[in-house]
N, C-alpha and C positions, 0 to 999 in steps of 0.2 A: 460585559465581555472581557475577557481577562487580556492582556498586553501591559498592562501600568509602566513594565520597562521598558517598553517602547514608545509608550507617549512623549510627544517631547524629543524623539530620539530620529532627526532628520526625516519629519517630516513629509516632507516631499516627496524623498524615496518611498515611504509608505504610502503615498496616492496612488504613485506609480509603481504597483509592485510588483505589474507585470515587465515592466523594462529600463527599472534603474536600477546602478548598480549601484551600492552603498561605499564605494571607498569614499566618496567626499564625508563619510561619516564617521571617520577613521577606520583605519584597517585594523586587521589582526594585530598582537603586540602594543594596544591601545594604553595608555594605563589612566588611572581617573584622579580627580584632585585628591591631595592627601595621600599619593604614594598607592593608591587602592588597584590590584589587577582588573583590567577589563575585560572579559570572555565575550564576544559575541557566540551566541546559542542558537540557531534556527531547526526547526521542524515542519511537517506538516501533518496535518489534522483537523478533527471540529474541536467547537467549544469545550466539549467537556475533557476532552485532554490537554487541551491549553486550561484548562483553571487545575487540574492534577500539576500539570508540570510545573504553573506558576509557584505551587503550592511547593512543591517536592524541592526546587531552585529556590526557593526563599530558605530552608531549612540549609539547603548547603549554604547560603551565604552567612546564615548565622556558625554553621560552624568554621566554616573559613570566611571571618571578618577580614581578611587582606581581598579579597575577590567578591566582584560585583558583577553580575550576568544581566547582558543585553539581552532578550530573548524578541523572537520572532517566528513566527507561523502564517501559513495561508494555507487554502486548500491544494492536495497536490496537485494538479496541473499546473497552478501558479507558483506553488514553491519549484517543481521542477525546472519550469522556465527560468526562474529570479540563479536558484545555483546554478542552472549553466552562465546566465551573464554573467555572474559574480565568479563562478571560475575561469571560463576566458580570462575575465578584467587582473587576474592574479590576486583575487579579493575575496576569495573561501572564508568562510566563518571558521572562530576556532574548533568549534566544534559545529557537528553537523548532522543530522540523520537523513539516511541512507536507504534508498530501496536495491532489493537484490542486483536488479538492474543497471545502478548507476555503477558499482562498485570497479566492476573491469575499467570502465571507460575514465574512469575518476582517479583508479590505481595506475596505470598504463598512462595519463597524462599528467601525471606530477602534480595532481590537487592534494592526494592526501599522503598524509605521514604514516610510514614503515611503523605502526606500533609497538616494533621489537622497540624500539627507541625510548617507548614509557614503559615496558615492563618492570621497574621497578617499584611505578605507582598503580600500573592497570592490570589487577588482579583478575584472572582466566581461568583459574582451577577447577569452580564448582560450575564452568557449563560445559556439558557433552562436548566431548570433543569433533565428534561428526558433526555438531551443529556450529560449531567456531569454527572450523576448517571452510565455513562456506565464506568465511569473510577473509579468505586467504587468493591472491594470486601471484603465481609463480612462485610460491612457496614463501612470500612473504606475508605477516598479518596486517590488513589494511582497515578492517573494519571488523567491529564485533555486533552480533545480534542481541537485539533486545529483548527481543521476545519472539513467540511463535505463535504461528498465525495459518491456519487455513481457509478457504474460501467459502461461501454458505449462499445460501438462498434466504434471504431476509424478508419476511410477509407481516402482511397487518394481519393480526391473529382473526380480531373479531371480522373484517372483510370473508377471511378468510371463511372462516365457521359459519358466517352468514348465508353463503354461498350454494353451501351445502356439497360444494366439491370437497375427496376428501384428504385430507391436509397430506402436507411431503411425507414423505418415509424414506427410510434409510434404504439403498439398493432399487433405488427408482430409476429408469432409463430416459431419455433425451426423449423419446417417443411420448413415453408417460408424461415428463413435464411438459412436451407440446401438449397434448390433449389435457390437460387439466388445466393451463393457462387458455384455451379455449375455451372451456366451459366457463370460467372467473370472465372473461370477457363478456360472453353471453349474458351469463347471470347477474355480473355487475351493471354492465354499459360501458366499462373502458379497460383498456388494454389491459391484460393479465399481468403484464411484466413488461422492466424494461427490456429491448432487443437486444440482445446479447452481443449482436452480430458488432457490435463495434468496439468488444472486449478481446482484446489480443488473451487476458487470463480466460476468458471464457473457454477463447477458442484453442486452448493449452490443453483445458480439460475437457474438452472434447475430444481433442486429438489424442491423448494422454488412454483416456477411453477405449480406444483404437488400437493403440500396442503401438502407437508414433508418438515424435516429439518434436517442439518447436525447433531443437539445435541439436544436430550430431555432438560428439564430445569433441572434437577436432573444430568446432565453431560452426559448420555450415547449417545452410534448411536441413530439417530435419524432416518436412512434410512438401506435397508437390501443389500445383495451382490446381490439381485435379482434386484435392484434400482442400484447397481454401474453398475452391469453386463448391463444392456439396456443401458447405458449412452455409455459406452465402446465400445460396441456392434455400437452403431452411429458412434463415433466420429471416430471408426476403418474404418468404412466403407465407412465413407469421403473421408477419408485419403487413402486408396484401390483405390478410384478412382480416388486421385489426384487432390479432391476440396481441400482439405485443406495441409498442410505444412509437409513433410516427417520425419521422423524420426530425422536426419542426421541436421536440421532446429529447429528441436522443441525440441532436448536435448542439444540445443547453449542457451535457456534459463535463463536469469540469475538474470532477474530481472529489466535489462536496458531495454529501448527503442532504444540503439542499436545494440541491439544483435537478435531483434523480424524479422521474414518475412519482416514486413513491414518497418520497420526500416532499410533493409537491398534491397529495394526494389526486394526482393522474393514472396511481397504476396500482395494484395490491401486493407486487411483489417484485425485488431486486437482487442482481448478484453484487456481492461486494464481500470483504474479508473480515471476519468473525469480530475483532474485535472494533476498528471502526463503527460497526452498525450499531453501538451505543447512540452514534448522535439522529438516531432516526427515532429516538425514546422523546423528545423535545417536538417532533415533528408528526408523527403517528400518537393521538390520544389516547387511544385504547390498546398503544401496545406491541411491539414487535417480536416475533420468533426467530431461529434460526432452523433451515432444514440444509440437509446435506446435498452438496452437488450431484446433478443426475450421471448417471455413469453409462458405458458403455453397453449397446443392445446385448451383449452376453452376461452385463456382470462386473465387466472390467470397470473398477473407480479409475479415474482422472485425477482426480483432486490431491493432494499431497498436503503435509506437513513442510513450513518451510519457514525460516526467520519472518520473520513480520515484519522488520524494519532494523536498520543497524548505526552504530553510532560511530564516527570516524572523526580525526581531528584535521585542520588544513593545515598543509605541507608547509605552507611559509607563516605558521602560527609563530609570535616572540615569548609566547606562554605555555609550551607544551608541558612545563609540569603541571601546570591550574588546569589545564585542560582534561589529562590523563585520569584529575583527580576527580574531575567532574562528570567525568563518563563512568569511574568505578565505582562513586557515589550512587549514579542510576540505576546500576547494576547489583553492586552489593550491599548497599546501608537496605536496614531490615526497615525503619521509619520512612523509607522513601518508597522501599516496594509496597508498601500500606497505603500509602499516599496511590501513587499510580496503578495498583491496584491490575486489570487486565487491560486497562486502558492502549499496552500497545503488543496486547497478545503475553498469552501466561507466562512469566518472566523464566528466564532463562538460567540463572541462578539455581542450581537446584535444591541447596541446604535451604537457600528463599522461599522457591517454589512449594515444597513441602512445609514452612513453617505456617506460611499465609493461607495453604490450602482451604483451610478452615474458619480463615476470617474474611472470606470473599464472601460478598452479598450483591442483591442485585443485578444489575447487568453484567458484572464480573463473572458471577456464577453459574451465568446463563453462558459464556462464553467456556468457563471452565466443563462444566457439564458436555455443553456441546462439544469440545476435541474431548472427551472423555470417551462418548460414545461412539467413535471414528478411533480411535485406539486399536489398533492389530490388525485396522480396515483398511490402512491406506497403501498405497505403494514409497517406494523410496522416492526424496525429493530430486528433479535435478540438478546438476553445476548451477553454478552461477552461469547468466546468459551473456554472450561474448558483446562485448561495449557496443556494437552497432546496434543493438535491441532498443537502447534508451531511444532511438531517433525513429526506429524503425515502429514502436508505438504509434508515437503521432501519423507515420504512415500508415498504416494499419486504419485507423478510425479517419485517416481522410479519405483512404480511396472506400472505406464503404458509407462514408458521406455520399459517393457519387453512386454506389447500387443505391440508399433510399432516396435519394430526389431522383431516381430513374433516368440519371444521364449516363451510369452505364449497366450492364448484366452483370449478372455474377459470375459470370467465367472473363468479363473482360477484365473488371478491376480486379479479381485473383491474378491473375496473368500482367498485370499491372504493376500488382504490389509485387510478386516473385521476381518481375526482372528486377524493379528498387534492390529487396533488399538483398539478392548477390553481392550487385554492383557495391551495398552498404559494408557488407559482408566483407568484401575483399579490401575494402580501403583503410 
């Protein structure tokens, strides 16, 4: 398992990686014997993009032998949890990645740095400008995208084909993929898919489907407890009948690809985002696809193109030029996008994007391919989600903990979660 810079690198904090915070292991501004810069580095991900990254940070430290990179990874729910203690604590990594989500609430709390501040090291030129703007608030750049990334149906091919149901298609409806995770139940003996119902992205692009959305532009709900309530009211009634992944399965959840149904070969097929589902290649023998998200009874897609993940520096880094230099590294060294490959969604760089095009193989390929064929198909992405979202997730998947253990219905814990996240909303 790749970490080598971590080994050795306190220890402790890494048993406890759900609730320690690392300044006893030096903070930002670290420097190492011999004059050497320390960068702390963390992400989240599986394996196979922690041994890319290892791979890709090894090479910048050959070419800047004054700087020495700590790195660190868990799956995200864990890393999510680990950065908020570690930002409360004033102890952000120098650099860091970023989901859409964290960016308002990260920007707006003084964790990360104005990156006007490294423009002289952190080159922006070659990505879309509509796609760098998402890592802007208030008009300031706080975060840049790595890649881009949309959301997919991920199945064990041969389960699949086994089955004799017939596989996804592009322009299939929520209806459609109930009844055909029905029949994979039938004809397997277990759950067709994991239950959706406790994916805040699911239930986006469900909504999204609809001609609604998780957030006004002005920050508020964008959908009513009447719109959670029918979502709930489905995904219960899946799940009642044993097409989709029991309670007992779907609150083992954690963020990895091995802790999912199918990851765990409990279920034939998963929602998760395009290029993650590389690590379900280790876990699935025979094989994994990607189909496009079901879209709405008329037609209307849900699903969107959207950064995949973003890479920001911390505000009270003592290294922001080594930092600045090691996010443009990520982003522009042509040896490095070789190395990480589609590992965090097709790289964002576009003189890149087009040089590699052709030297992607593999599960890269299969990620390329697949947003290829969603190209002209999807709708515009939206804003960034206003800072209350990051907390309002975990909300999300606990009050429909309480629909599948049947302590409440699905219009109570709808009505539930709407009063939360106002209240979240407004604060």
């Amino acid at each position: 398992m790749p970490g080598h810079r971590t080994k050795g690198f306190c220890a402790a904090a890494a048993a406890l990686v759900l609730s320690a915070v690392l300044a006893g292991c030096g903070g930002s501004g670290e420097s190492a014997g011999g004059g050497k810069v320390v960068l702390r580095y963390t992400w989240w991900g599986n394996p196979d993009r922690a041994a890319r990254t290892e791979q890709a940070v090894a090479l910048f430290e050959k070419q800047h032998p004054n700087v020495r990179v700590q790195t660190s990874f868990s799956g995200y729910d864990a890393y999510k949890q680990k950065l908020a203690i570690q930002a409360t604590g004033g102890d952000a990594p120098d650099v860091m990645q970023l989901d859409y989500r964290q960016i308002d609430q990260y920007a707006s709390g003084h964790v990360l740095l104005d990156l006007g501040k490294a423009k002289d090291v952190l080159r922006t030129a070659e990505i879309d400008p509509g796609l760098l703007a998402t890592g802007r608030v208030n008009g300031a750049q706080y975060a840049i995208p790595q890649g881009r990334g949309t959301e997919t149906v991920v199945y064990d091919v041969k389960a699949w084909k086994a089955s004799g149901v017939p596989l996804p298609r592009k322009g299939w409806t929520w209806s459609q993929w109930a009844d055909d995770i029905r029949a994979l139940a039938r004809t397997t003996g277990k759950p067709g898919s994991t239950d959706p119902g406790q994916s805040e992205d699911a239930f986006e692009v469900w909504l999204r489907g609809q001609g609604k959305a998780l957030y006004t532009r002005s920050g508020g709900l964008g959908f009513t407890a009447d719109d959670l309530a029918r979502w709930w009211t489905f995904t219960d009634g899946l799940r009642r009948e044993g097409a989709v992944s029991p309670a007992e399965q779907t609150t083992q959840l954690d963020g990895s690809v091995e802790n999912t149904p199918l990851g765990r070969g409990k279920a034939t097929a998963d929602f998760n985002w395009d290029a993650p589902s590389s690590g379900y290649l280790a876990l699935v023998k025979d094989g994994v696809a990607l189909a496009p998200m079901p879209s709405g009874e008329d037609g209307t897609p849900g699903q969107y193109f959207k950064p995949s993940m973003f890479l920001g520096i911390g505000a009270h880094t003592g290294h922001r030029k080594e930092a600045a230099a090691l996010i443009d590294f990520l982003l522009n060294d042509q040896l490095a996008a070789k190395i990480l490959g589609a590992t965090r969604g097709i790289p964002v760089n576009e003189t890149i994007r087009e040089q590699t095009a052709g030297q992607l193989k593999d599960f890269d390929k299969t990620v390329a391919d697949y947003q290829s064929s969603l190209e002209g198909s999807l709708k515009d992405p939206p804003q960034a989600p206003p800072s209350g979202d990051n907390a309002l997730q975990t909300t999300f998947q606990r009050d429909y903990d309480q629909v599948s253990y049947g302590r409440m219905s699905p219009r109570q814990a709808a009505e539930n979660y709407v009063t939360e996240a106002k209240a979240e909303l407004r604060s």
